[in-house]
N, C-alpha and C positions, 0 to 999 in steps of 0.2 A: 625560452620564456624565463624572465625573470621571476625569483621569487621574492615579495616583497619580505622587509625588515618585521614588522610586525608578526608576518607568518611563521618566521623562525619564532618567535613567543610562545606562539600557542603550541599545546599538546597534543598532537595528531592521535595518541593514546586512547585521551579522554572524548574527543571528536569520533574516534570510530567503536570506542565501546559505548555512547552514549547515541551516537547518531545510526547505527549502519544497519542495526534491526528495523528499526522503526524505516528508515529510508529505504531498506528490501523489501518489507509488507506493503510502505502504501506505493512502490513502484508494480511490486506482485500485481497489487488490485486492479491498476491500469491497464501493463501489459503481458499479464497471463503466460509471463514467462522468464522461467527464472536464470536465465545467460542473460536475457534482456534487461532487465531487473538488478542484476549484477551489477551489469554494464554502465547503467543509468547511478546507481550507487555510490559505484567509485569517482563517475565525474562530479555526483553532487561533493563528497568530501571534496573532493579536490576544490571546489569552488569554494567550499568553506573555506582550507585551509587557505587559499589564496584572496580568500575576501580581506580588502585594507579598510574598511570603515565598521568602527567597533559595536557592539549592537548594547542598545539599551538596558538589556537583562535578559535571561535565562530563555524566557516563554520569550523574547521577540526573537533569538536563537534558535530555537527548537522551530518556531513559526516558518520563519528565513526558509531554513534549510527542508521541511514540507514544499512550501512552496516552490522551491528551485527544482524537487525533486517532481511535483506533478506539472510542472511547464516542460522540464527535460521530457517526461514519457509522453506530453502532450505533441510533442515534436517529431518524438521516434513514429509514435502513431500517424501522424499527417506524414511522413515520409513514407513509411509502409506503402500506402496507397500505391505511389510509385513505383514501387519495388517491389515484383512477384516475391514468392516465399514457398520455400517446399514444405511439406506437412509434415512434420516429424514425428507427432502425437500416434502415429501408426506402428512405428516402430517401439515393439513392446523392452521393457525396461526391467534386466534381472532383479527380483528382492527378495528379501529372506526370508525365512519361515516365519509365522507369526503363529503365537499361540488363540484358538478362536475367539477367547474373549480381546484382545487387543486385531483382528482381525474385524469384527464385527466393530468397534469400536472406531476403524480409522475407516469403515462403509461407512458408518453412520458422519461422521468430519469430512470424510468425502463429498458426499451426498448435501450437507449444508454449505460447504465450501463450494461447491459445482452450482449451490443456488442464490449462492450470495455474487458469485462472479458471472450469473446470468442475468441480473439487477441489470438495470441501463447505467451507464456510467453517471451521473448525477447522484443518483440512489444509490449506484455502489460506493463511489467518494465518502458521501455522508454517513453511509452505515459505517466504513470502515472508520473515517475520524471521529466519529461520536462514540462506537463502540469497541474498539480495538484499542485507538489510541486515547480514550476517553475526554474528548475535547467538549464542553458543553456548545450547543449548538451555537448560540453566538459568535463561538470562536470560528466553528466550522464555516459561518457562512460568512466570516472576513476574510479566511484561508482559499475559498475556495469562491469570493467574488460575487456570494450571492446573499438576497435577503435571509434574515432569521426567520421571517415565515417561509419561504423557501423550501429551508434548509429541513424546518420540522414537517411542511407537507413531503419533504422525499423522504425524511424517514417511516412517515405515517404510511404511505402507497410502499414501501421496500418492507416495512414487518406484513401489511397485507397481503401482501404479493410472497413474501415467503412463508408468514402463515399455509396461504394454500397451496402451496410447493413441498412445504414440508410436513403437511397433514398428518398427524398419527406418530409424528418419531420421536416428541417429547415424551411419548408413552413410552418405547420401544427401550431406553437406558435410562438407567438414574442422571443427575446432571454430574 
């Protein structure tokens, strides 16, 4: 593969300090898993870097490359289907000591993490770009192809829904 003229320009640097989080979190949110996630990551930069048609400004930049990244996982997912999978999640995973207040604290991020990625995927998309990446909903619902009413009844039905999921834990720590 060639690599276009253009792409030696730009700063792979600034492309993966600027893209690679955001493009791990909302690959996490789809597919629940972080080699897969990785995976999906590195091809979204790579398609940046190797994109030749220059983008409008900053925000249709940042848009681009969301979207490349939830079409990549939407792909890995429809393929899954086809392809058994062993369960790894059985296999327990060494970690270190924690002190109890930061032990109870990553139950409690557990515990909301475990109920935010139990959301149906619609609900979960828009929670995580509305409130993770702080997209106001209109953006969400051009991102993600769907109406702005939409977009505010999934987030309406996703705080419901984990309202009663998460019952009692705003009590349980300070924020």
């Amino acid at each position: 593969m060639q690599i276009p003229r253009d792409a030696l320009d730009r700063d792979p640097e600034r492309l993966v300090r600027d893209y690679a989080d955001l493009v791990l979190r909302v690959c996490y949110t789809y597919l629940r898993s972080t080699a897969d996630a990785e995976d999906v990551c590195q091809d979204t930069l790579v398609k940046l870097l190797l994109r030749e048609e220059p983008f409008r400004d900053p925000g249709h930049e940042r848009a681009w490359v969301v979207r490349v990244a939830i079409n990549a996982c939407k792909n890995l997912l429809r393929d899954y289907g086809s392809h058994p999978e062993a369960d790894l999640a059985a296999v327990p995973e060494p970690a270190a000591a924690e002190a109890p207040d930061e032990d109870a604290l990553r139950r409690r991020d557990d515990r909301v993490l475990a109920a935010v990625m139990a959301l149906p995927l619609p609900q979960r998309e828009a929670v995580y770009l509305h409130y993770y990446e702080g997209y106001p909903t209109r953006e969400v619902a051009r991102i993600v192809g769907a109406t702005d009413a939409a977009v505010r009844q999934r987030l309406s039905r996703a705080r419901a829904s984990l309202r009663d999921d998460l019952k009692g834990d705003h009590d349980d720590f300070p924020a």
